[in-house]
Backbone as CSV, one residue per row, in Angstrom:
resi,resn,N_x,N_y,N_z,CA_x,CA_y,CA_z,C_x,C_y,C_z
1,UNK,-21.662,-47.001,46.597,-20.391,-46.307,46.738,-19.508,-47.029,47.758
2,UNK,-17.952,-47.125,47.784,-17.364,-47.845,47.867,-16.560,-46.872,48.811
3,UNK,-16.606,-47.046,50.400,-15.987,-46.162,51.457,-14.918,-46.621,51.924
4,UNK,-13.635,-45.553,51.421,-12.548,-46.284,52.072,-12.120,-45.973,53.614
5,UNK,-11.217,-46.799,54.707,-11.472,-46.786,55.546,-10.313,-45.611,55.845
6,UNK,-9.987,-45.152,57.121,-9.011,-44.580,57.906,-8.231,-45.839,58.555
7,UNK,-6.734,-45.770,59.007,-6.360,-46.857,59.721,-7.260,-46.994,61.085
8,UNK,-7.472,-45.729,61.366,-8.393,-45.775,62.873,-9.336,-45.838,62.810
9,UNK,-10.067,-45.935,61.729,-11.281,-46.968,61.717,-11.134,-48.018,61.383
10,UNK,-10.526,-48.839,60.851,-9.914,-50.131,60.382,-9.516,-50.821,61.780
11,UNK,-8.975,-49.821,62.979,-8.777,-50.484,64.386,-10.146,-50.684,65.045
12,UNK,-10.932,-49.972,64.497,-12.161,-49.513,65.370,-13.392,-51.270,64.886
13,UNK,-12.537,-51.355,63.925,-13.592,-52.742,63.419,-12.999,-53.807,63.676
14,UNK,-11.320,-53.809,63.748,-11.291,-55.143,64.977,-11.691,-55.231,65.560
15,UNK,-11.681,-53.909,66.625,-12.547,-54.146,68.002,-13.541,-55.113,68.008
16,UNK,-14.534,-54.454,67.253,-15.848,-55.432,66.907,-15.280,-57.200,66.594
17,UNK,-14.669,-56.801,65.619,-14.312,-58.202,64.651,-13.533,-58.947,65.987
18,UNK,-12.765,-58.636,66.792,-12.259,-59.225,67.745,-12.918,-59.976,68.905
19,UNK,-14.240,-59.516,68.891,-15.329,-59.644,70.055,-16.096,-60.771,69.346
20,UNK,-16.199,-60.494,68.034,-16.600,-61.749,67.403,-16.021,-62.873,67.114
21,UNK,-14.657,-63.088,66.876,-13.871,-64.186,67.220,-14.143,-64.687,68.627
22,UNK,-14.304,-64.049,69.647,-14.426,-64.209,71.071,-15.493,-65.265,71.128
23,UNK,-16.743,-64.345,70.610,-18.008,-65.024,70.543,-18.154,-66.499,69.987
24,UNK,-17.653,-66.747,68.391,-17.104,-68.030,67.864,-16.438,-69.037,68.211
25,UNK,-15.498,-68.683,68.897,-14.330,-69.202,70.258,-15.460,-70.027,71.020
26,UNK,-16.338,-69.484,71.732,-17.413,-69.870,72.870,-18.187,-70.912,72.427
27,UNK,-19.058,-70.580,70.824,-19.661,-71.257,70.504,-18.968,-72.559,70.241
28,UNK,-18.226,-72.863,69.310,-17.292,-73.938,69.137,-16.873,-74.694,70.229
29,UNK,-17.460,-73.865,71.457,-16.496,-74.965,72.642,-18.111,-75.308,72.957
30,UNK,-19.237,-74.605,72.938,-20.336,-74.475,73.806,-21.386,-75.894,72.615
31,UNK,-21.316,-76.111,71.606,-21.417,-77.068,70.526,-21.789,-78.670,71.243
32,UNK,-22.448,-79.087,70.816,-22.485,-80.850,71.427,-23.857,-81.279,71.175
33,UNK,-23.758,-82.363,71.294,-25.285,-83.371,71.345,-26.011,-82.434,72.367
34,UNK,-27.433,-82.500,72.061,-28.167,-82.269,73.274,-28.545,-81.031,73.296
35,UNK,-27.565,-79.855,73.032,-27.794,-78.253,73.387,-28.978,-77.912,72.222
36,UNK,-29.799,-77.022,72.450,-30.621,-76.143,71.340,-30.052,-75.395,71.048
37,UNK,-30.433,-74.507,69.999,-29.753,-73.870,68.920,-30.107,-71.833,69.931
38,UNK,-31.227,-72.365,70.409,-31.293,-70.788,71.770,-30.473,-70.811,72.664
39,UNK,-30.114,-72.060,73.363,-29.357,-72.157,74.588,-27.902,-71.409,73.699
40,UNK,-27.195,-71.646,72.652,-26.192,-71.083,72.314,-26.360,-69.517,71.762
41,UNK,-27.627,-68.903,71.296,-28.021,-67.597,71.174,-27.710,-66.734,72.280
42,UNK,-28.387,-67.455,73.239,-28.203,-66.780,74.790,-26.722,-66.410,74.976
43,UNK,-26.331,-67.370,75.180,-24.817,-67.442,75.788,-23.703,-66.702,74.651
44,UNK,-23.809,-66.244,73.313,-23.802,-65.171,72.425,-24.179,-63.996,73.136
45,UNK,-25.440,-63.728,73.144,-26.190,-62.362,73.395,-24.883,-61.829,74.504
46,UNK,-25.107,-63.254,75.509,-24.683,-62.605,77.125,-23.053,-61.870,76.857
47,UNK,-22.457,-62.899,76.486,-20.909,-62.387,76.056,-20.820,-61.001,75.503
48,UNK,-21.660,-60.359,74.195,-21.532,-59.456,73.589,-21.934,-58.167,74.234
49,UNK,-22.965,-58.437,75.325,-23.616,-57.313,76.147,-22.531,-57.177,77.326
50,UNK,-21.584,-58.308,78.057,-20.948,-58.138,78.802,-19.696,-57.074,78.410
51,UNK,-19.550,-57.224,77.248,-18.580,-56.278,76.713,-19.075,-54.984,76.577
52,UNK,-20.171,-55.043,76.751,-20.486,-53.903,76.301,-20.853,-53.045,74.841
53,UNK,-20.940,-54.253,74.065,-20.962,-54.315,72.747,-22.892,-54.201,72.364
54,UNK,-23.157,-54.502,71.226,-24.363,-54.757,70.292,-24.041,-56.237,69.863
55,UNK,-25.298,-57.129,69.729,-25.378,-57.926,68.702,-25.767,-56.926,67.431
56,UNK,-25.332,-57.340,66.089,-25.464,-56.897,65.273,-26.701,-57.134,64.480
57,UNK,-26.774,-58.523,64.483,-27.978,-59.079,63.684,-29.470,-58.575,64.313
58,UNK,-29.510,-58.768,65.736,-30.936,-58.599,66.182,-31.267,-57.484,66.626
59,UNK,-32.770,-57.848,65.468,-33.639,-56.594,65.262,-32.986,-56.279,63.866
60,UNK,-31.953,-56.412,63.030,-31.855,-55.843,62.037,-32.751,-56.374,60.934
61,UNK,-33.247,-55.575,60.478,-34.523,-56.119,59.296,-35.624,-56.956,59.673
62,UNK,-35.961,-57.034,61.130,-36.696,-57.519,61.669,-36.087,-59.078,62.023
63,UNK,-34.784,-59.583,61.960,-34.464,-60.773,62.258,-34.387,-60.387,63.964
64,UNK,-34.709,-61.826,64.364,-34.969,-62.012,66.080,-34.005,-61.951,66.901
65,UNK,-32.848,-62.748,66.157,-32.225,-63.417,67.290,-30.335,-62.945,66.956
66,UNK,-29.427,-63.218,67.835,-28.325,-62.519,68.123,-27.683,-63.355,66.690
67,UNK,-27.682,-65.312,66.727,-26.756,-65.912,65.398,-27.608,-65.919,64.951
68,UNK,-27.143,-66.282,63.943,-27.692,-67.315,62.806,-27.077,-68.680,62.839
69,UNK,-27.751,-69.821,63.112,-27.117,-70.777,62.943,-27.931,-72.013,62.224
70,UNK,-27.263,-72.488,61.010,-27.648,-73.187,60.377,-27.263,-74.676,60.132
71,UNK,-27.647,-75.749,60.343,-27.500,-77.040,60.544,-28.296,-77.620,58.725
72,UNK,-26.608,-78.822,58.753,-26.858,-79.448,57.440,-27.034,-78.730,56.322
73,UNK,-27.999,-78.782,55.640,-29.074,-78.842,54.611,-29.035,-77.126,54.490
74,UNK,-29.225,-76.515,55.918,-29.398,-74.893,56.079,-28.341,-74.244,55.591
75,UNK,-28.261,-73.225,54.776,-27.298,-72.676,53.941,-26.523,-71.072,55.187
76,UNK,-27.718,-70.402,55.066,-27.625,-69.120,56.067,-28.716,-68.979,56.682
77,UNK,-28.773,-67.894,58.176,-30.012,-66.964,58.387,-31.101,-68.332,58.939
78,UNK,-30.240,-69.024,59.682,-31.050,-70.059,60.850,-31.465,-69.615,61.696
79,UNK,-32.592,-69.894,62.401,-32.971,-68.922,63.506,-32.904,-69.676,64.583
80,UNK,-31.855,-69.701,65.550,-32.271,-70.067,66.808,-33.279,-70.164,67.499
81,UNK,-33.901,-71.704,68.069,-35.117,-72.208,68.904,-34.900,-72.614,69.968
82,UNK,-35.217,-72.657,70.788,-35.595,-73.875,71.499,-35.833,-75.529,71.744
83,UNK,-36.197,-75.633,70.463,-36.766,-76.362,69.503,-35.658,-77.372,68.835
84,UNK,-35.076,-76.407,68.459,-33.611,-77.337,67.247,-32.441,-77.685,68.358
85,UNK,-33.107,-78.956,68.792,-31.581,-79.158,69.238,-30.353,-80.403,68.527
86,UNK,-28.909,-79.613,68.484,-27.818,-80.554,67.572,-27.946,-82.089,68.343
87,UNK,-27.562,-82.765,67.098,-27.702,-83.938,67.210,-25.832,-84.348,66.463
88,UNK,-25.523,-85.501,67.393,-24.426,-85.805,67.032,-24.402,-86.239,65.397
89,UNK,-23.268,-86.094,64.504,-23.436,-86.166,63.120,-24.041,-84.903,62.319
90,UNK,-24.653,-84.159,62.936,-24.702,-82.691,62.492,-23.776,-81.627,62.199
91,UNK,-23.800,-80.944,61.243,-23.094,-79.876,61.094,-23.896,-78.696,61.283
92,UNK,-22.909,-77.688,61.638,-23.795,-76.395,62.620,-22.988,-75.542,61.962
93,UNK,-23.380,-74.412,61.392,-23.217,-73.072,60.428,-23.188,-71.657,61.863
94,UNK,-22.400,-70.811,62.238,-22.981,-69.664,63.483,-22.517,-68.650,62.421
95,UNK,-23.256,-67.690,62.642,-22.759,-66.487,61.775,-23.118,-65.632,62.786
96,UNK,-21.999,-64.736,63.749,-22.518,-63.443,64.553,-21.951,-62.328,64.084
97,UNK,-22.494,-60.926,64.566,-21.934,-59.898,64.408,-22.552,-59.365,65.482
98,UNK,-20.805,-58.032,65.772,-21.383,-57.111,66.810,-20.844,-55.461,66.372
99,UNK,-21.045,-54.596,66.997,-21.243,-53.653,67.042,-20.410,-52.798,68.005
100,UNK,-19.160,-51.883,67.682,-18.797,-51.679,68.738,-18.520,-50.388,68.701
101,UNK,-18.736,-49.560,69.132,-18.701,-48.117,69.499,-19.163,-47.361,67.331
102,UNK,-19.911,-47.905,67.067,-20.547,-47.621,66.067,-20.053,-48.355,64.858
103,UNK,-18.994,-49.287,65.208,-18.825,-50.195,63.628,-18.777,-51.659,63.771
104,UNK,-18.748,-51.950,62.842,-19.665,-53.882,62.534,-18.246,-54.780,62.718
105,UNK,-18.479,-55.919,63.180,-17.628,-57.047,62.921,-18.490,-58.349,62.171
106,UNK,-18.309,-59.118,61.517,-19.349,-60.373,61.233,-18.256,-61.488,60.771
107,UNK,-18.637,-62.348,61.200,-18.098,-63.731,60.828,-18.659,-65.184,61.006
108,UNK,-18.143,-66.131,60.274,-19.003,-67.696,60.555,-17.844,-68.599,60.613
109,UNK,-18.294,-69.371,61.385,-17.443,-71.081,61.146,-18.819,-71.982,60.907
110,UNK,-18.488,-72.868,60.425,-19.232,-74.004,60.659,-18.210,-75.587,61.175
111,UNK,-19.191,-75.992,62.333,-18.557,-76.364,63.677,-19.357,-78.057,63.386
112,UNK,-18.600,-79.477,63.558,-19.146,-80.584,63.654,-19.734,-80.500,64.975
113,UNK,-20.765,-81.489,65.143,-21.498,-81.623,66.413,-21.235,-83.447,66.480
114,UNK,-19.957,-83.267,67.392,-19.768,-84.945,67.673,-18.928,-85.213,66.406
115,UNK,-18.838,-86.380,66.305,-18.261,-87.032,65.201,-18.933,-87.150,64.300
116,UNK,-18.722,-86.794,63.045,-19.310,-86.530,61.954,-18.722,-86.979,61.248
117,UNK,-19.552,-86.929,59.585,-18.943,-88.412,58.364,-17.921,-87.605,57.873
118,UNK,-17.146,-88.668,57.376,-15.517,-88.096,56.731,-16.501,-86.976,55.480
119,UNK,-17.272,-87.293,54.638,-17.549,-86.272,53.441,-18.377,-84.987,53.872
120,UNK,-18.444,-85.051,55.424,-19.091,-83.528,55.947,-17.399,-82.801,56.017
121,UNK,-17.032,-83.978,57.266,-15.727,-83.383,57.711,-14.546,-82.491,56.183
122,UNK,-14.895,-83.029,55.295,-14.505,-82.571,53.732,-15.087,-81.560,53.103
123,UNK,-16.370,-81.486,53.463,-16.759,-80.360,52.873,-16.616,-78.982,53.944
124,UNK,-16.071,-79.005,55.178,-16.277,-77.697,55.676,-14.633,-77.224,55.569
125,UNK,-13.663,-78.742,55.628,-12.049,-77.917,55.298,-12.138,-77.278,53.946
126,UNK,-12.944,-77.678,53.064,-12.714,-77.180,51.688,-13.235,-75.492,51.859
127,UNK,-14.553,-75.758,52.423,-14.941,-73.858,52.553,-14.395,-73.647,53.739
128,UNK,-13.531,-73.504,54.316,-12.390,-72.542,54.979,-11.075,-72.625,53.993
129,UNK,-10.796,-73.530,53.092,-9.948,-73.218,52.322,-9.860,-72.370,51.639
130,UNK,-11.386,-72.206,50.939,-11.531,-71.746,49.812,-11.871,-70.366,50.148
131,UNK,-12.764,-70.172,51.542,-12.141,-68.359,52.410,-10.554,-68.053,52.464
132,UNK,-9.941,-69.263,52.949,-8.415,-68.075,52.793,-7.853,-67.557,51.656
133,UNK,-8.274,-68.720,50.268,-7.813,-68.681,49.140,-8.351,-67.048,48.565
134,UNK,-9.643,-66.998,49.102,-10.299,-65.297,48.666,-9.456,-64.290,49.390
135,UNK,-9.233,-64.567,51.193,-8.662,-63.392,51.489,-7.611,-63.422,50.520
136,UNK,-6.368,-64.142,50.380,-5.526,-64.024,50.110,-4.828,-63.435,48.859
137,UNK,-6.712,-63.260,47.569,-6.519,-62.596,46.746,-7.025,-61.165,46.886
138,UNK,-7.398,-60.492,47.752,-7.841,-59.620,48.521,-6.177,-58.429,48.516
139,UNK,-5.740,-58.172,47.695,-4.544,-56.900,47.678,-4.597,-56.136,46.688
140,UNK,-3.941,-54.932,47.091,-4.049,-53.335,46.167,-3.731,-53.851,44.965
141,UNK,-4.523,-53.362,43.928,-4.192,-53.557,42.254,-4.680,-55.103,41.646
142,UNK,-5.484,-55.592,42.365,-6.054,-57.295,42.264,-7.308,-55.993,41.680
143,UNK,-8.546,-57.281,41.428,-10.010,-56.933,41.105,-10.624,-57.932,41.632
144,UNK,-11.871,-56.881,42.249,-12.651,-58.039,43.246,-13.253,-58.731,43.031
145,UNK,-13.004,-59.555,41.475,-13.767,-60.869,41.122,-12.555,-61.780,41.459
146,UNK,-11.082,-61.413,41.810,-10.231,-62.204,41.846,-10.830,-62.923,43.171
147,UNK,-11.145,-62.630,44.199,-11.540,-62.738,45.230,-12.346,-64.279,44.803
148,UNK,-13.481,-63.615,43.933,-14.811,-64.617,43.881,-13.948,-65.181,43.033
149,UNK,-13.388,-65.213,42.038,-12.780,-66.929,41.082,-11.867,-67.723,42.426
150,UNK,-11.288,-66.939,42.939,-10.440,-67.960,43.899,-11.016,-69.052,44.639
151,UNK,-12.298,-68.273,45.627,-13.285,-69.080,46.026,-13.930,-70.188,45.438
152,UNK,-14.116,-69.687,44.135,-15.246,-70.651,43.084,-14.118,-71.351,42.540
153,UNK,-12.726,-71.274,41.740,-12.215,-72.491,42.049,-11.859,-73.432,42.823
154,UNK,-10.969,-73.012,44.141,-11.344,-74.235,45.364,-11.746,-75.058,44.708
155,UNK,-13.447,-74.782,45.360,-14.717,-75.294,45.770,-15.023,-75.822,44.637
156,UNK,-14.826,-75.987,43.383,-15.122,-76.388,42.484,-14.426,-77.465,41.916
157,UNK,-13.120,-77.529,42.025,-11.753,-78.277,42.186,-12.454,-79.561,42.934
158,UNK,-12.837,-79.222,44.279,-13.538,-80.254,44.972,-14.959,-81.334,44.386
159,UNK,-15.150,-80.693,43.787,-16.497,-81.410,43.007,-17.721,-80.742,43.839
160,UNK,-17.594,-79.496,44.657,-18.591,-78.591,45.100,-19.312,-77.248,44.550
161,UNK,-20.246,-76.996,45.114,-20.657,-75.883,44.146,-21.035,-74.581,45.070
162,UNK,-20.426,-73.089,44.432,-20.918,-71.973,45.202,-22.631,-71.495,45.342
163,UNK,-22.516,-70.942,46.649,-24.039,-70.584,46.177,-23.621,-69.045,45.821
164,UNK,-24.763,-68.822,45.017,-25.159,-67.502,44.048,-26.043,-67.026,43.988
165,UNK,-26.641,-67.374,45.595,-27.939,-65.911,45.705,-27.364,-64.617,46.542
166,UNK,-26.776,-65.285,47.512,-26.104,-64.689,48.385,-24.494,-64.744,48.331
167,UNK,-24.238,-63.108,48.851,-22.612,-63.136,48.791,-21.871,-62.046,49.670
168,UNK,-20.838,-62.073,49.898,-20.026,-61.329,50.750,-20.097,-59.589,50.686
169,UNK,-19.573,-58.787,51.549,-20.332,-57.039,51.423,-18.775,-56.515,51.635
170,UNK,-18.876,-55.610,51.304,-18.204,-54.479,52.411,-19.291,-54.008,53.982
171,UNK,-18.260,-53.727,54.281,-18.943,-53.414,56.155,-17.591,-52.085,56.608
172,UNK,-18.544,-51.785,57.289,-17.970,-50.699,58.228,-18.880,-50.415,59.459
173,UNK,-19.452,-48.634,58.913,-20.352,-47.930,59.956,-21.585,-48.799,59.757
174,UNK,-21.722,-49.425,58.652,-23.012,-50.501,58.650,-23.114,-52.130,58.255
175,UNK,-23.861,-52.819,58.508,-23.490,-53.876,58.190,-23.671,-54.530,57.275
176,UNK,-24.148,-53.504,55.929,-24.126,-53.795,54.853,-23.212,-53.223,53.760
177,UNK,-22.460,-52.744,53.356,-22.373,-51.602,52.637,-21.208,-52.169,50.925
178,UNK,-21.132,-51.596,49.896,-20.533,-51.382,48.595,-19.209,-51.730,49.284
179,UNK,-18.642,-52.733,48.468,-19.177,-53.608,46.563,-19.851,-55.348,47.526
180,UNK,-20.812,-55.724,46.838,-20.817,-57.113,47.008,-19.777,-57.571,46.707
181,UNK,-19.640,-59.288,47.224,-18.472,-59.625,47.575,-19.146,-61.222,46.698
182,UNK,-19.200,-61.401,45.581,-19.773,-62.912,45.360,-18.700,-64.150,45.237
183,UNK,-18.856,-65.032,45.475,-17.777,-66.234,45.604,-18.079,-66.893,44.078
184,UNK,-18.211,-66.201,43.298,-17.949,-66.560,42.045,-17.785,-65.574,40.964
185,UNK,-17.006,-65.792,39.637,-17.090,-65.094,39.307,-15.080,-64.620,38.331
186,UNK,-14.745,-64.156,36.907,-13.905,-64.404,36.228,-13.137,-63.314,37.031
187,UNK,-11.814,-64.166,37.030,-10.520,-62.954,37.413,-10.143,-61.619,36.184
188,UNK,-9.889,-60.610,36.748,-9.506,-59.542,36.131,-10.669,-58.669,35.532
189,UNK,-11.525,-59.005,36.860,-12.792,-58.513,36.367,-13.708,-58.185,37.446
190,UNK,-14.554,-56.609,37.861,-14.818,-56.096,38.958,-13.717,-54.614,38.850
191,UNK,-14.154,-53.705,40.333,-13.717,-52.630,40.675,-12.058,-53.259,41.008
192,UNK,-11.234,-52.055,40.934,-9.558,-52.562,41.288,-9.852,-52.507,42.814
193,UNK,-9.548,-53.076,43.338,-8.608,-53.181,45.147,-8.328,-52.327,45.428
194,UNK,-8.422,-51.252,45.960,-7.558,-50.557,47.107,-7.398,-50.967,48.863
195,UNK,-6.603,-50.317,48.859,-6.279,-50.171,50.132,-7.116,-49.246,51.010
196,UNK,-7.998,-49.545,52.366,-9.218,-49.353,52.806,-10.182,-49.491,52.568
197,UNK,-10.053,-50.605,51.994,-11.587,-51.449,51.609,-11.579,-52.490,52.808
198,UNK,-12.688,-52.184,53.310,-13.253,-53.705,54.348,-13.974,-54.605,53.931
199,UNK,-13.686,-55.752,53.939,-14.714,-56.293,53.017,-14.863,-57.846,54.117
200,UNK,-16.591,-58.656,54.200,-16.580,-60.060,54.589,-16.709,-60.752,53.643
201,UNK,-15.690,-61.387,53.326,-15.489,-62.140,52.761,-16.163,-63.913,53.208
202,UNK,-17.167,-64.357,52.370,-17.990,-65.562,53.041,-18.796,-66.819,52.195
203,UNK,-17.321,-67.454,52.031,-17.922,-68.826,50.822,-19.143,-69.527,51.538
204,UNK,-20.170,-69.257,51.125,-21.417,-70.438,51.417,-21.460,-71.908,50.055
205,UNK,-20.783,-72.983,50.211,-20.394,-73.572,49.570,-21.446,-75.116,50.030
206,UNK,-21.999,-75.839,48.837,-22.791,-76.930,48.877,-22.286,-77.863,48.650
207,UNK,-22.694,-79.222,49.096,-22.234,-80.861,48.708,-22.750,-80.990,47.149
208,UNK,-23.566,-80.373,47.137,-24.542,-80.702,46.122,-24.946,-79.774,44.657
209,UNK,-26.093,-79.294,44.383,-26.114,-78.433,43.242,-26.233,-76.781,44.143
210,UNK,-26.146,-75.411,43.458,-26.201,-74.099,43.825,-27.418,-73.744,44.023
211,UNK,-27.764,-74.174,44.108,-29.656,-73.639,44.276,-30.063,-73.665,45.609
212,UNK,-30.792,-72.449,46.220,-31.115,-72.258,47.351,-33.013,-72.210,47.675
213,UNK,-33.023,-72.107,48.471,-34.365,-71.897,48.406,-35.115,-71.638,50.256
214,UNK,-35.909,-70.406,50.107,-36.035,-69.643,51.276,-37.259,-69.855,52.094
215,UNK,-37.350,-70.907,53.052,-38.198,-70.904,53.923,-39.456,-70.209,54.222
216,UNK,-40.447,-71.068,54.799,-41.468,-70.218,55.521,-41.312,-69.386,56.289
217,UNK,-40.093,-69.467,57.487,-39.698,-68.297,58.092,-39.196,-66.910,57.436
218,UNK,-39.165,-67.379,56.605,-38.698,-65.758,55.184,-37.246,-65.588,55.404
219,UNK,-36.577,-66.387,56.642,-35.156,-66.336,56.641,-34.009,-67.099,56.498
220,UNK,-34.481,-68.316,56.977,-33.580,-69.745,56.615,-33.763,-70.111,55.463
221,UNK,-32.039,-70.426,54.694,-32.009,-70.582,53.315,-31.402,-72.222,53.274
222,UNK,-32.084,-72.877,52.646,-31.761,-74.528,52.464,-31.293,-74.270,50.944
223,UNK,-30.813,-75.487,50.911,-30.241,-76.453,49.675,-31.402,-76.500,48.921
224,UNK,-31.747,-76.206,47.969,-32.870,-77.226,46.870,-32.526,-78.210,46.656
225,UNK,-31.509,-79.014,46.886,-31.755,-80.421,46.680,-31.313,-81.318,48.011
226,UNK,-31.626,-80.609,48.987,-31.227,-81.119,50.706,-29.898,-81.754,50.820
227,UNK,-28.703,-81.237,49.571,-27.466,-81.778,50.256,-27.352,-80.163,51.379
228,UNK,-25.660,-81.058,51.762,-24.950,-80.627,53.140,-24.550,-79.710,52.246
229,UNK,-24.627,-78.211,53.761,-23.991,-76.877,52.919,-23.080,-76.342,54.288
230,UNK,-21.848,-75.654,54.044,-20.976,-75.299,55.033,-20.906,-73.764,54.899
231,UNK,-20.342,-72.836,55.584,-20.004,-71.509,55.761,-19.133,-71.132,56.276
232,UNK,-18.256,-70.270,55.769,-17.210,-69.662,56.961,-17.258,-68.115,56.391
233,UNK,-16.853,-67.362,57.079,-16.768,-65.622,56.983,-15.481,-65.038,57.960
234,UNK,-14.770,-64.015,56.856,-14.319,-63.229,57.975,-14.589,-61.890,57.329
235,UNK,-14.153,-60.839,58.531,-14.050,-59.495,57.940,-12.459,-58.879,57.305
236,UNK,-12.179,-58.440,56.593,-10.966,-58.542,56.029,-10.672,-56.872,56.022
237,UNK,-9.675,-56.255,56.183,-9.035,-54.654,55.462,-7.854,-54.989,54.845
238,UNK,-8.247,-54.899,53.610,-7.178,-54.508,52.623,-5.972,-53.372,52.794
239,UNK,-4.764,-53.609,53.089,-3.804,-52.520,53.275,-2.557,-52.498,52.171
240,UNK,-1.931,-51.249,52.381,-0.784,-51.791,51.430,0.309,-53.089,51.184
241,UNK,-0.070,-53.196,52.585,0.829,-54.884,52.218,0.290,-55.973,52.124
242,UNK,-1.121,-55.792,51.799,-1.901,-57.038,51.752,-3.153,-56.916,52.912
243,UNK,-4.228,-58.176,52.813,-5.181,-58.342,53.618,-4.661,-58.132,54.619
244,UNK,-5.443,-57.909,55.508,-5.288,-58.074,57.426,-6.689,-58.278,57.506
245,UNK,-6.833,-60.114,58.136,-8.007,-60.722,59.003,-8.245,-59.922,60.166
246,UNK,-9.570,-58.932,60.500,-9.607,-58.320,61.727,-10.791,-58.957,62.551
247,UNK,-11.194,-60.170,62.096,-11.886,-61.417,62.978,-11.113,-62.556,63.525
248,UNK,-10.262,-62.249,64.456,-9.052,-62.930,64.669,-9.176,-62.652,66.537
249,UNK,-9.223,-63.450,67.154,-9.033,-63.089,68.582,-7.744,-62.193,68.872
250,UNK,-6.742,-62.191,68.351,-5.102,-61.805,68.459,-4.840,-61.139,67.292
């Protein structure tokens, strides 16, 4: 079932969504040769508790840790170590969410580490393109496959491919909730749009073929064929005059 929002709950999930831009902000600067993939968990956690907020992710469904951050090859649902530390020429995936006086924010960039090859640097403008191209079909009287063809052309335009195990939600009081949100998929086709729908909207887009495949950790999702995979997410409310990004620092 498909919960539409109040405007004052729609403020109540910037909040969140705002704290998470904050958080993204940090990481992107906090990024470089050398750091582990915990040292930037931490410094997440700390920000979100200073506010006074929740991480969203940890502990949910038994996942550990505050991001997710996924390097290269890693699609989603990386688990911060100790262990993994970026290496210049890497690409780094963060996906956080928080929690703020009972409703969700979630969002991703994926961030170069150092100078990286022109066909990485290509594949992550294309999936932030191909996120605005979704918000932007995201208005009253659209259908929410318009969303997913927008995405899946992009990205496809490019000579890239969506993944299709995983896909975008509605969110609110939880951080899951009705209609999935898939980045593929024929226009004029799906539930109609209204106005108070929240929805994250989140192209997970590959160098390579759509096929994923799920780790020994039961949570990190790779490439089946070990190309480079990028991510970006925001949380979106649909209003009468169109989307409003409420993962936006401002």
């Amino acid at each position: 079932m498909v919960i539409l929002k109040s405007l004052q709950e729609i403020e109540k999930i910037q909040r969140a969504g705002r704290l998470v831009a904050e958080v993204l902000e940090a990481m992107r600067q906090a990024v470089r040769p050398g750091v582990s993939t915990a040292v930037l968990d931490e410094q997440a956690e700390k920000i979100i508790r200073a506010s006074g907020a929740k991480p969203a992710f940890k502990g949910y469904r038994g996942y550990p840790r505050t991001l997710c951050t996924s390097i290269n090859d890693q699609v989603i649902h990386g688990i911060p170590s100790k262990a993994t530390i970026l290496k210049e020429g890497d690409i780094v995936s963060i996906d956080v969410g928080t929690i703020v006086d009972g409703f969700y924010g979630d969002a991703a960039i994926t961030v170069p580490v150092g100078p990286i090859s022109t066909a990485a640097g290509r594949l992550i403008r294309v999936t932030e393109e191909a996120l605005m191209r979704g918000i932007e079909a995201a208005r009253p009287g659209n259908r929410l496959y318009d969303i997913s063809a927008a995405v899946q052309e992009h990205v496809e335009s490019h000579g890239y491919s969506v993944v299709r195990e995983f896909v975008g939600h509605g969110i609110g009081r939880s951080l899951h909730e009705d209609p999935q949100v898939p980045n593929f998929g024929e226009r004029g086709r799906g539930p109609r749009l209204q106005a108070g729908m929240v929805l994250a909207i989140e192209p997970m887009v590959n160098m390579g073929g759509s096929k994923t495949v799920v780790t020994d950790d039961q949570w990190t999702a790779v490439t089946a064929d070990g190309s480079l995979s990028a991510h970006f997410e925001h949380t979106i409310a649909i209003l009468d005059d169109g989307p409003r990004i409420l993962t936006l620092r401002q």
